[in-house]
C-alpha positions as CSV (number, residue, x, y, z in Angstrom):
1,X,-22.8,-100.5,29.9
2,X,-20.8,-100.4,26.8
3,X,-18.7,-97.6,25.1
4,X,-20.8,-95.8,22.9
5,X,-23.6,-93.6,22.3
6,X,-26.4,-95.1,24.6
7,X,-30.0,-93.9,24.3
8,X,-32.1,-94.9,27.2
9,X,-35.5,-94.6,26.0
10,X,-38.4,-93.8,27.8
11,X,-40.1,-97.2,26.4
12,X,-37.3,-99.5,28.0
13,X,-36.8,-97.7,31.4
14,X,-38.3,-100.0,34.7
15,X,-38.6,-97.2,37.1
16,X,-41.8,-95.0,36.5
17,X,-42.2,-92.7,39.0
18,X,-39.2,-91.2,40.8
19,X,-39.2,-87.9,42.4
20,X,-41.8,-86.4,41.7
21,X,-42.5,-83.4,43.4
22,X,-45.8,-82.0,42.1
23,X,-49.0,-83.6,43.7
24,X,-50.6,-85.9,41.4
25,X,-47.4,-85.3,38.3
26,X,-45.6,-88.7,37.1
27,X,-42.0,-88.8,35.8
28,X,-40.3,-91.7,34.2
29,X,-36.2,-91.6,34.4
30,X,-34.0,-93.8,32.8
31,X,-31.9,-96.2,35.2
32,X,-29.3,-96.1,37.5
33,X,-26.0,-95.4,35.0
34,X,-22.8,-97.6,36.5
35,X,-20.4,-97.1,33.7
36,X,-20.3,-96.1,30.1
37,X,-19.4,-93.5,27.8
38,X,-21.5,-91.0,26.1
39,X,-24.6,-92.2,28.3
40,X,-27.6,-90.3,27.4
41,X,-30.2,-90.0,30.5
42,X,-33.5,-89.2,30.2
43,X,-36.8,-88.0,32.1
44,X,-40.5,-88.1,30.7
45,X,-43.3,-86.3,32.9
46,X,-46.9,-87.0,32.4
47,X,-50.1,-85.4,34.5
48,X,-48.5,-82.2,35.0
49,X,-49.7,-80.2,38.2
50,X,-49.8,-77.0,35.1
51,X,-48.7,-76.4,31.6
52,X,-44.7,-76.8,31.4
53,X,-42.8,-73.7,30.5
54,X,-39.8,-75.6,29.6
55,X,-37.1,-78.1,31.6
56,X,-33.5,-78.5,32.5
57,X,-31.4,-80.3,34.5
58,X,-29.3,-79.7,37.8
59,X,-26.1,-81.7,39.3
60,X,-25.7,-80.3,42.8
61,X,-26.0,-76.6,42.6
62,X,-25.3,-77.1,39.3
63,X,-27.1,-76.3,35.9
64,X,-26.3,-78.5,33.0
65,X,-26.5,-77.6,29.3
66,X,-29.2,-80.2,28.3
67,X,-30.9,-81.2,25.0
68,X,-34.4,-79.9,24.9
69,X,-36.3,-81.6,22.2
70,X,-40.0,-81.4,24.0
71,X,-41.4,-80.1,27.0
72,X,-42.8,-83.1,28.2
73,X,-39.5,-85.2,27.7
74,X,-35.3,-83.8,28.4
75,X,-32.6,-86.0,28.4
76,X,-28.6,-85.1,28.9
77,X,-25.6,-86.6,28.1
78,X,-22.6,-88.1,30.4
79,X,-19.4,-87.7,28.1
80,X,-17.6,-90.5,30.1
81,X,-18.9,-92.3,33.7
82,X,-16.2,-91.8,36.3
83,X,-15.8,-90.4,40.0
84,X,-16.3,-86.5,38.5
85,X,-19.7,-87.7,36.7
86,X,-20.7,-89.9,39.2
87,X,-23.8,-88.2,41.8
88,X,-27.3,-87.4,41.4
89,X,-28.9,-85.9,38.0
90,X,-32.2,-83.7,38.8
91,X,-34.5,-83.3,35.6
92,X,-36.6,-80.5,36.6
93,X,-39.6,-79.4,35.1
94,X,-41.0,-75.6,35.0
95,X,-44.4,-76.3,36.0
96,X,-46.5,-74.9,39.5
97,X,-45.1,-76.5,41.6
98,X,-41.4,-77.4,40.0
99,X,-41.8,-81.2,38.9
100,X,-38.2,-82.6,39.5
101,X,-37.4,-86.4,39.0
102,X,-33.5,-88.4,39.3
103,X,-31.3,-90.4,37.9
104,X,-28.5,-92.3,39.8
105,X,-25.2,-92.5,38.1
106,X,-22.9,-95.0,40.3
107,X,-19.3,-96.0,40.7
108,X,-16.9,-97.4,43.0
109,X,-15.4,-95.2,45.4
110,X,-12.5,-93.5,44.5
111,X,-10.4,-92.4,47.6
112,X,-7.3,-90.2,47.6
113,X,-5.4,-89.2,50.7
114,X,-4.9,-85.7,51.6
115,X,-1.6,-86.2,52.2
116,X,0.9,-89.0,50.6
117,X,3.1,-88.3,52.8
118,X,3.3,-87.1,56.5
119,X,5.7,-85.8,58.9
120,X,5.5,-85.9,62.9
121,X,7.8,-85.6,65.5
122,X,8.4,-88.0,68.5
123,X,6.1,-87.3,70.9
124,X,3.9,-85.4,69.3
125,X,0.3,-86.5,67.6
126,X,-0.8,-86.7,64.0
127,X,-3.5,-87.3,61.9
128,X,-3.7,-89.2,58.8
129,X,-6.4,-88.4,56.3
130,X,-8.3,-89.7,53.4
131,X,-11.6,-88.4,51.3
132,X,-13.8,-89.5,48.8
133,X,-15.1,-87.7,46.3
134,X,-17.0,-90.2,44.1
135,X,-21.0,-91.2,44.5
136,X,-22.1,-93.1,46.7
137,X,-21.2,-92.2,49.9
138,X,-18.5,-94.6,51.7
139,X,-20.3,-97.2,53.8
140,X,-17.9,-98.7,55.5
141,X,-13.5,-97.2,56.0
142,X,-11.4,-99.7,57.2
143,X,-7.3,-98.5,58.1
144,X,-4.3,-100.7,57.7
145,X,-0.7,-100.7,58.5
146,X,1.9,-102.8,56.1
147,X,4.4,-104.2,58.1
148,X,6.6,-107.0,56.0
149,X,4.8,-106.0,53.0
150,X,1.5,-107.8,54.7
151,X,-1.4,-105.2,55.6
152,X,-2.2,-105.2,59.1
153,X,-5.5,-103.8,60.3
154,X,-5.8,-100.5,62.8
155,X,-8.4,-101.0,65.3
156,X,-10.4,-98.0,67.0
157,X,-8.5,-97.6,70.3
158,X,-5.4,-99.7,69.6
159,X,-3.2,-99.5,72.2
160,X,-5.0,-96.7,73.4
161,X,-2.9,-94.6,70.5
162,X,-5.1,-95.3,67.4
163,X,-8.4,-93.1,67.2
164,X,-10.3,-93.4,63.9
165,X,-13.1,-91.0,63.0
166,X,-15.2,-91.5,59.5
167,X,-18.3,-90.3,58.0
168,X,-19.3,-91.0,54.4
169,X,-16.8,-88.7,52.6
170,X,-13.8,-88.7,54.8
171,X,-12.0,-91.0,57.1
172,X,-9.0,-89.5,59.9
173,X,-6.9,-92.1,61.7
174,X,-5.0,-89.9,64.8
175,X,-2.0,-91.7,66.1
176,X,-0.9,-90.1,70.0
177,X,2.3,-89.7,71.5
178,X,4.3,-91.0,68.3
179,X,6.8,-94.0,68.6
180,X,10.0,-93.2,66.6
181,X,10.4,-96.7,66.6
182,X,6.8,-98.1,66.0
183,X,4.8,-95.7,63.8
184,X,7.0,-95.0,60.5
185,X,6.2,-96.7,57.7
186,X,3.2,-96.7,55.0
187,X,-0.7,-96.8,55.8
188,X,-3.3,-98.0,53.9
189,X,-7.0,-96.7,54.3
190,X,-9.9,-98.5,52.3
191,X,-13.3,-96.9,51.4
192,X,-16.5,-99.4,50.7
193,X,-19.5,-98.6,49.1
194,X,-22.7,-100.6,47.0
195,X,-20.6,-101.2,44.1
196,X,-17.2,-102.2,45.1
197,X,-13.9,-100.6,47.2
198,X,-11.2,-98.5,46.8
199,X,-8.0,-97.4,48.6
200,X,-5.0,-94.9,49.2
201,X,-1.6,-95.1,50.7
202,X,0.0,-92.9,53.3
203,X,3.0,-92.9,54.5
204,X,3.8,-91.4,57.5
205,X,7.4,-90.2,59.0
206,X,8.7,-89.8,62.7
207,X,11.6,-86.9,63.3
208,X,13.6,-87.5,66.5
209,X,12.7,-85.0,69.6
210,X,16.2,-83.4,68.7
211,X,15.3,-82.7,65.4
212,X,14.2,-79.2,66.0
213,X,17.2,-78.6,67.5
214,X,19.9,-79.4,64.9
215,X,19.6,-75.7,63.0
216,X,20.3,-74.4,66.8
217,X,23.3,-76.8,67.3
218,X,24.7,-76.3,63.9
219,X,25.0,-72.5,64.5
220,X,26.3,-73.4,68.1
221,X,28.7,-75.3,66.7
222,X,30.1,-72.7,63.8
223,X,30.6,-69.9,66.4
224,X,32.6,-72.3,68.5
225,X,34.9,-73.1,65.9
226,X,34.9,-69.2,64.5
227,X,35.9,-68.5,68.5
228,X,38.5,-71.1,68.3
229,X,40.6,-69.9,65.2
230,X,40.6,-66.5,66.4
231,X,42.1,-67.1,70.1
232,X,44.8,-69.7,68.0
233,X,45.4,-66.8,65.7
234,X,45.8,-64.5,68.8
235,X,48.1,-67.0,70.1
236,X,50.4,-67.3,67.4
237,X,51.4,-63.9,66.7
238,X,55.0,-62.4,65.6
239,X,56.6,-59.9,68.2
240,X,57.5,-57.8,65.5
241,X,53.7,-57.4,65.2
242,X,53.7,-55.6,68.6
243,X,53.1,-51.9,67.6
244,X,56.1,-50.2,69.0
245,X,54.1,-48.0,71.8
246,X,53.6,-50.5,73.7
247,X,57.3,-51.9,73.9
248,X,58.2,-50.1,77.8
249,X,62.2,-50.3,77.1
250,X,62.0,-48.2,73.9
251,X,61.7,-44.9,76.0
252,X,64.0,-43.5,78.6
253,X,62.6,-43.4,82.1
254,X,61.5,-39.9,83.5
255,X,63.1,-40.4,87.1
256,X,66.8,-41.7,85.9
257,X,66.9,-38.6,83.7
258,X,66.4,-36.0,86.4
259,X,68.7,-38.0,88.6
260,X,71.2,-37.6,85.8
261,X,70.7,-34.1,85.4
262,X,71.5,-33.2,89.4
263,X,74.2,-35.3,88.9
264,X,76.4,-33.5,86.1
265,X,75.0,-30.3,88.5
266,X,77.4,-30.9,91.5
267,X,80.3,-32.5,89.2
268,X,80.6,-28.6,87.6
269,X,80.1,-26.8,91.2
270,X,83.2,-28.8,92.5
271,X,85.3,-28.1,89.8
């Protein structure tokens, strides 16, 4: 669909009835929308169940601000077709029952990892994870490892290590007891849907089992060398840095001075 305003008119549209809810009510939609900017889709209701009390138009859980130019006919506008816009457009009708009808808009998947890059230690397990958020659902996820620059693909249960789980928005590849050796290096999952395939890189990195011990060993190592310098330093001191209290031949000797005393005594009795 080309760039531009594009009016899809209830006169040119294929599909004539399409989710119609009300017994008996008819609703044209415009088709499927794949690509375009400033799409304009559109929903026409004839045979109401009741007289209409007005329309609008819902994107999930979503209400849009839509142009209302009859009750009987609403359209909206897409600014630009891409994996935000893409999902299903409900034109709903205020009638008793609600009349609601849909229009498709399409593209192909875009898938983004959750994580570019992940970190594991030897040993240990990891997952690696990607997601789609564009309409439609992923079909079919298919994981890859580049070795040599040359994707290689991951089967379910490889070597009893490699466990993929998918569903239609997400896709997890677990890797057990990682190799250090082996399991580094950059993954590729790829998402499939009806209108073509996309994919994501991951790359994944394996820490040694010591690695959670280097902050332990580092602080380990600084005390020994802090211990080290101070028994050198201890080593290596001056005598005159000795205090003088604990020099034992700076003070006379209690017994030799008594000794002397009785000494000089007797000398003065013989005399």
């Amino acid at each position: 669909m080309a760039a531009g305003l594009v009016l899809l008119t209830v006169g040119s549209l294929l599909c004539a009835l399409r989710g119609a809810s009300a017994a008996g009510a008819k609703i044209a939609t415009s088709p499927e929308v794949t690509a375009g900017s400033n799409v304009i889709i559109s929903c026409n209701i004839s045979e109401a169940p009741t007289p209409i009390k007005g329309n609008y138009w819902m994107k999930g859980e979503t209400k849009l601000d839509s142009n209302v130019t009859a009750l009987d006919f609403t359209s909206y506008m897409i600014p630009k077709v891409d994996y935000e816009t893409s999902g299903e457009y409900h034109c709903v009708f205020d009638t008793t029952p609600l009349t609601k009808g849909t229009v498709f808009v399409k593209v192909t998947p875009h898938v983004v990892p959750y994580k570019k890059t992940e970190h594991g230690n030897e040993g240990d397990a990891i997952i690696l994870t990607c997601k789609c958020n564009s309409y439609p659902a992923i079909t079919q996820w298919t994981w890859y490892k580049v070795v040599d620059q040359v994707p290689q693909p991951v089967a379910n249960g490889t070597e009893e290590r490699f466990y993929i789980q998918s569903n239609g928005t997400r896709t997890d590849l677990r890797i057990i007891s990682l190799n250090l050796e082996k399991d580094p290096g950059k993954y590729v999952c790829n998402g499939t849907n009806e209108l073509g395939e996309g994919s994501a890189d991951v790359t994944l990195r394996v820490r040694s089992r010591l690695a959670a011990l280097w902050p332990f060993l580092g602080i380990v190592a600084e005390v020994l060398v802090l211990v080290t310098i101070i028994f050198i330093y201890e080593k290596r001191r001056k005598p005159n840095e000795v205090p003088e209290d604990d020099d034992g031949g700076s003070a006379p000797l209690k017994g030799n001075t008594a000794n002397n005393m009785d000494k000089n005594v007797r000398q003065r009795n013989a005399n």
